[in-house]
BALUM-131309 format. One record per residue: residue number from 1; residue in three letters; x, y, z negated of N, C-alpha, C in turn. Coordinates in nm, 3 decimals, decimal comma. Each point is the difference from the previous one (the first is absolute). Layout:
vexlo:NUM&zagu:ALA&neast:X&nnorth:Y&nup:Z&caeast:X&canorth:Y&caup:Z&ceast:X&cnorth:Y&cup:Z $
...
END
This chain:
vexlo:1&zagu:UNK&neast:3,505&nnorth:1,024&nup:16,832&caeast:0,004&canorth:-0,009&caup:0,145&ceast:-0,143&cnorth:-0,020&cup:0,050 $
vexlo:2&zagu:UNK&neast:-0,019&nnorth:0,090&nup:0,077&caeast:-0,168&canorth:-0,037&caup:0,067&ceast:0,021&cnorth:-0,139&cup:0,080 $
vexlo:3&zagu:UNK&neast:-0,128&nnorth:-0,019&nup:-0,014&caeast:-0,042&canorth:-0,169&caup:0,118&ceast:0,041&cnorth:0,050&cup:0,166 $
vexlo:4&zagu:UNK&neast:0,009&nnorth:0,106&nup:-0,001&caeast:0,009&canorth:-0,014&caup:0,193&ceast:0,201&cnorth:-0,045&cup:-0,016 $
vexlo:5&zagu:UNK&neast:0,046&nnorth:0,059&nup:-0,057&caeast:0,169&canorth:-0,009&caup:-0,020&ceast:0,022&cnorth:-0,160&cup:-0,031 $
vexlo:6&zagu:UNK&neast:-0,088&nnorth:-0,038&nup:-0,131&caeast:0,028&canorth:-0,176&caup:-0,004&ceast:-0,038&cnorth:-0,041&cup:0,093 $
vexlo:7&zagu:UNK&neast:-0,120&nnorth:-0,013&nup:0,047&caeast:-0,026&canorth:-0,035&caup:0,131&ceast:0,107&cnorth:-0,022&cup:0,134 $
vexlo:8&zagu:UNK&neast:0,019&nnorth:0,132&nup:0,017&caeast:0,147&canorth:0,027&caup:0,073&ceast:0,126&cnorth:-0,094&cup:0,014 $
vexlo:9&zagu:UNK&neast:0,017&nnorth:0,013&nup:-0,197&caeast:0,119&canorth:-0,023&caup:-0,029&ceast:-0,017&cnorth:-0,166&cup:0,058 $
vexlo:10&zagu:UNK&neast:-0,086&nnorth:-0,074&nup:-0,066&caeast:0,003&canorth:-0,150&caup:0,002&ceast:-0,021&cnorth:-0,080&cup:0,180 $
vexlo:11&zagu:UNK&neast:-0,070&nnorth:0,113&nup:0,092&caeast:0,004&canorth:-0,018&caup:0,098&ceast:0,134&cnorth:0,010&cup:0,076 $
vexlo:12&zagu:UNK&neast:0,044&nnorth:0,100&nup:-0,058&caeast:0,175&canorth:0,047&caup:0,091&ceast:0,093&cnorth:-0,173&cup:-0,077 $
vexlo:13&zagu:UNK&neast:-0,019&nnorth:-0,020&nup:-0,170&caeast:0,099&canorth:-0,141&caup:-0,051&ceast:-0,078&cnorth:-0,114&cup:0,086 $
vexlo:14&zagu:UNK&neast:-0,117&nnorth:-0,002&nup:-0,010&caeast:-0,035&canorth:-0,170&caup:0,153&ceast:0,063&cnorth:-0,004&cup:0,090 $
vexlo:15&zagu:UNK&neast:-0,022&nnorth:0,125&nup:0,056&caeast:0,045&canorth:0,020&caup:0,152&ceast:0,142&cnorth:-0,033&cup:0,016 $
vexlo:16&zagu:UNK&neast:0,084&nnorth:0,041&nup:-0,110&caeast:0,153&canorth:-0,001&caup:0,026&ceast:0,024&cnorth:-0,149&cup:-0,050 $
vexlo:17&zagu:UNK&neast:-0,037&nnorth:-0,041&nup:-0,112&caeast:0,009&canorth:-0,152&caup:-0,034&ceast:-0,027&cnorth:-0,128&cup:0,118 $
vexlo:18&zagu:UNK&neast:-0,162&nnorth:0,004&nup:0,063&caeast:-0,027&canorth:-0,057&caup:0,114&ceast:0,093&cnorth:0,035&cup:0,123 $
vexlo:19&zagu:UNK&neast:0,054&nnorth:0,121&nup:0,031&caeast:0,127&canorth:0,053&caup:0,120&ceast:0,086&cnorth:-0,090&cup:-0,055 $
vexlo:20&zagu:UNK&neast:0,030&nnorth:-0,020&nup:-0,140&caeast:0,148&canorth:-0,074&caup:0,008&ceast:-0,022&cnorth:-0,156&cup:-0,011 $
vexlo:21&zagu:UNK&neast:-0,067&nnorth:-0,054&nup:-0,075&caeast:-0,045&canorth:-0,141&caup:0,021&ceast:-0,009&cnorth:-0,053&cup:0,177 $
vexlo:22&zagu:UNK&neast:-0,074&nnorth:0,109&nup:0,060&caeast:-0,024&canorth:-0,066&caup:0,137&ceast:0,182&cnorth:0,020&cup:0,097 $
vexlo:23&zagu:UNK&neast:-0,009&nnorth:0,068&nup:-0,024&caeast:0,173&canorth:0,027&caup:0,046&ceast:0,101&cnorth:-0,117&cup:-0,036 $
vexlo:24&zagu:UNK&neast:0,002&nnorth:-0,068&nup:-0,125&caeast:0,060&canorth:-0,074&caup:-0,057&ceast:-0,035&cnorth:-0,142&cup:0,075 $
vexlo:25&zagu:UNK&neast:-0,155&nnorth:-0,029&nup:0,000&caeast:-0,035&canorth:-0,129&caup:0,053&ceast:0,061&cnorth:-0,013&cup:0,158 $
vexlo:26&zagu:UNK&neast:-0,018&nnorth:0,110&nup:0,039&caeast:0,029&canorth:-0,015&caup:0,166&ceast:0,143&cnorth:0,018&cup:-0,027 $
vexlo:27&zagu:UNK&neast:0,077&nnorth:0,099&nup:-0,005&caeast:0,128&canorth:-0,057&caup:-0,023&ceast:0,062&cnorth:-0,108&cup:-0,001 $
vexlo:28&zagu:UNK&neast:-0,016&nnorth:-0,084&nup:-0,119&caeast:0,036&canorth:-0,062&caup:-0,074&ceast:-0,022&cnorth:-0,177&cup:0,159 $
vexlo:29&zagu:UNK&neast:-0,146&nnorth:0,034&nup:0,018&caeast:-0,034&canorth:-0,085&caup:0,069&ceast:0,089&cnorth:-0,016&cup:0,139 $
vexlo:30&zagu:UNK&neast:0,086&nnorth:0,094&nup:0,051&caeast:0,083&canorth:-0,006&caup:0,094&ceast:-0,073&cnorth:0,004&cup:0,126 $
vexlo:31&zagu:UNK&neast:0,080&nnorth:-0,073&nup:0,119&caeast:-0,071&canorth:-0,021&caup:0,055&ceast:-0,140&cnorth:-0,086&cup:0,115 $
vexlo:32&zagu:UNK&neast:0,018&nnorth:-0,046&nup:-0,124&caeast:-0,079&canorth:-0,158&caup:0,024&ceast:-0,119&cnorth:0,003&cup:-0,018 $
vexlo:33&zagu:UNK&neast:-0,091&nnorth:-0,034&nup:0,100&caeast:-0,158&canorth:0,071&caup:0,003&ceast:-0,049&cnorth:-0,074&cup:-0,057 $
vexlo:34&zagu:UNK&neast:-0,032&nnorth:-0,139&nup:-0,061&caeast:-0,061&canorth:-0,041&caup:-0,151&ceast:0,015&cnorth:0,065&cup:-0,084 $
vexlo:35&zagu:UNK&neast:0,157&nnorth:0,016&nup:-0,042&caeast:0,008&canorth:0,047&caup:-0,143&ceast:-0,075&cnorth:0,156&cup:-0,037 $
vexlo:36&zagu:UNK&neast:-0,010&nnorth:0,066&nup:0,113&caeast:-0,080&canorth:0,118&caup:0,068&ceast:-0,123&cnorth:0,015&cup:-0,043 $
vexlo:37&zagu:UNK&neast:-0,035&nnorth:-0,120&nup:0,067&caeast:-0,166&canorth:0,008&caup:-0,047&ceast:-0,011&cnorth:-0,055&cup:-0,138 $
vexlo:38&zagu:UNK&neast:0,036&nnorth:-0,081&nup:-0,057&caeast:0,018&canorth:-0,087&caup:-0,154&ceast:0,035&cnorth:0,126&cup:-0,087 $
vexlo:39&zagu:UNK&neast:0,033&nnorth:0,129&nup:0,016&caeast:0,079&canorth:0,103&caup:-0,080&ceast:-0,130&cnorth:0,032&cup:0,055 $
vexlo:40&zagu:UNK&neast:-0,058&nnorth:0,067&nup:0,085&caeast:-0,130&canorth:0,077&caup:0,019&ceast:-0,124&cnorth:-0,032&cup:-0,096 $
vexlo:41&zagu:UNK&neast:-0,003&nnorth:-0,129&nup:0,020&caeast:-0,066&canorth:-0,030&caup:-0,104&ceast:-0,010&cnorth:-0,013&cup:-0,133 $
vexlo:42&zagu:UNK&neast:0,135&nnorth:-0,038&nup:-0,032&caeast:0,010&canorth:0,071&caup:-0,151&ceast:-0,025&cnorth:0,065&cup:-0,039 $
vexlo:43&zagu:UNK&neast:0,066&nnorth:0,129&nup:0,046&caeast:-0,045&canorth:0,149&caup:-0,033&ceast:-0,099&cnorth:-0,012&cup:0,020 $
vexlo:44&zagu:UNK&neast:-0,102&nnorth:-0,036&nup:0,112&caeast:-0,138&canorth:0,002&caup:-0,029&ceast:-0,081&cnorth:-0,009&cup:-0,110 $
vexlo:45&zagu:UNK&neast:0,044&nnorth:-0,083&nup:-0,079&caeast:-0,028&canorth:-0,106&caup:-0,088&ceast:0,013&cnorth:0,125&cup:-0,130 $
vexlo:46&zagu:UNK&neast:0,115&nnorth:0,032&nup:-0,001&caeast:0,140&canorth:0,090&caup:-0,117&ceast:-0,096&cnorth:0,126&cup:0,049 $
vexlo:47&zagu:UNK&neast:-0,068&nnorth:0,051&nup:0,078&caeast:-0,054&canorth:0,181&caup:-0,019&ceast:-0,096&cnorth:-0,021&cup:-0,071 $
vexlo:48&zagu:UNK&neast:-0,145&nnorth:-0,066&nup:-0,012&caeast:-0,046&canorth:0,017&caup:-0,088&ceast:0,003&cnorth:-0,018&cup:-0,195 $
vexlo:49&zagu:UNK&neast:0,138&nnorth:-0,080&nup:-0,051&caeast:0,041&canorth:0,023&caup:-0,090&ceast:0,072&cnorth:0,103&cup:-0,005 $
vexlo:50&zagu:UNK&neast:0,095&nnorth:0,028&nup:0,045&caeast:0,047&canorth:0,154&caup:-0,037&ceast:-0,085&cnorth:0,091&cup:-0,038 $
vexlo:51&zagu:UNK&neast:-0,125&nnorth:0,017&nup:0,136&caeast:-0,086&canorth:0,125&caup:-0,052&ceast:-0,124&cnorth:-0,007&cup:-0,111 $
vexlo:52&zagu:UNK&neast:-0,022&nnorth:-0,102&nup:-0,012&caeast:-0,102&canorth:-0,049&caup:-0,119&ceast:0,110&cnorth:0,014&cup:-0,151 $
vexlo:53&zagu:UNK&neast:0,105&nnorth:-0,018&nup:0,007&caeast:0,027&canorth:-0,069&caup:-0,128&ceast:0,087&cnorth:0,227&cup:-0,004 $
vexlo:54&zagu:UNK&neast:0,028&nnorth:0,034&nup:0,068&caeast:0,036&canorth:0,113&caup:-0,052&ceast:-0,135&cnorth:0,093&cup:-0,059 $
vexlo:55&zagu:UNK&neast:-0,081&nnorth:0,000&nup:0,087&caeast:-0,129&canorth:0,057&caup:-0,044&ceast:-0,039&cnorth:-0,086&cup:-0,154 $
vexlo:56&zagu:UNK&neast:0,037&nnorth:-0,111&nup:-0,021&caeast:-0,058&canorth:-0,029&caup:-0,128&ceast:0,098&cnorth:0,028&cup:-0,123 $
vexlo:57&zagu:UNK&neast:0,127&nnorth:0,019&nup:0,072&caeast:0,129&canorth:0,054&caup:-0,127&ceast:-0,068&cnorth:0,147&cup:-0,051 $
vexlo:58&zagu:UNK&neast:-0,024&nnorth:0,042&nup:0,131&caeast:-0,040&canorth:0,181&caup:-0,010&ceast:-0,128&cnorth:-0,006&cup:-0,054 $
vexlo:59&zagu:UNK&neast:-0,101&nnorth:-0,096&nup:-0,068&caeast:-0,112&canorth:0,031&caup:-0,033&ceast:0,045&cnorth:-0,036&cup:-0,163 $
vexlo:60&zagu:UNK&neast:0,069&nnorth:-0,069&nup:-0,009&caeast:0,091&canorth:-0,054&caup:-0,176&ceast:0,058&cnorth:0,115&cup:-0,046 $
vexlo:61&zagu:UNK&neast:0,038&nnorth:0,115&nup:0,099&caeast:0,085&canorth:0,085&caup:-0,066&ceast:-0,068&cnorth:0,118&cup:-0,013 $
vexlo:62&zagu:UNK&neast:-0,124&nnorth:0,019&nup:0,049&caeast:-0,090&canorth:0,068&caup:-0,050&ceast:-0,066&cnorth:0,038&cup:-0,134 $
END
């Protein structure tokens, strides 16, 4: 597989992983504007592990 397709590929799995995590927090959080912002920040917290730690699975499997 060329690098522009992994590239691609791992950008299209963040994107959909981070879409569903953030969906989940707000959801989940109802509708109560603490728990709102307390879930915002999580995920805040939760995107840069997702995308660091997949990029480092994908550099192991190299």
């Amino acid at each position: 597989m060329s690098d522009g397709m992994q590239l691609f590929s791992i950008f299209i799995f963040v994107l959909a992983l981070l879409s569903i995590i953030n969906f989940l927090a707000i959801s989940l959080s109802g509708h109560n504007f603490k728990k709102r912002i307390i879930a915002g920040f999580i995920f805040l917290l939760i995107t840069p592990i997702v995308f660091f730690g997949y990029r480092s699975v994908r550099f192991y499997i190299r």
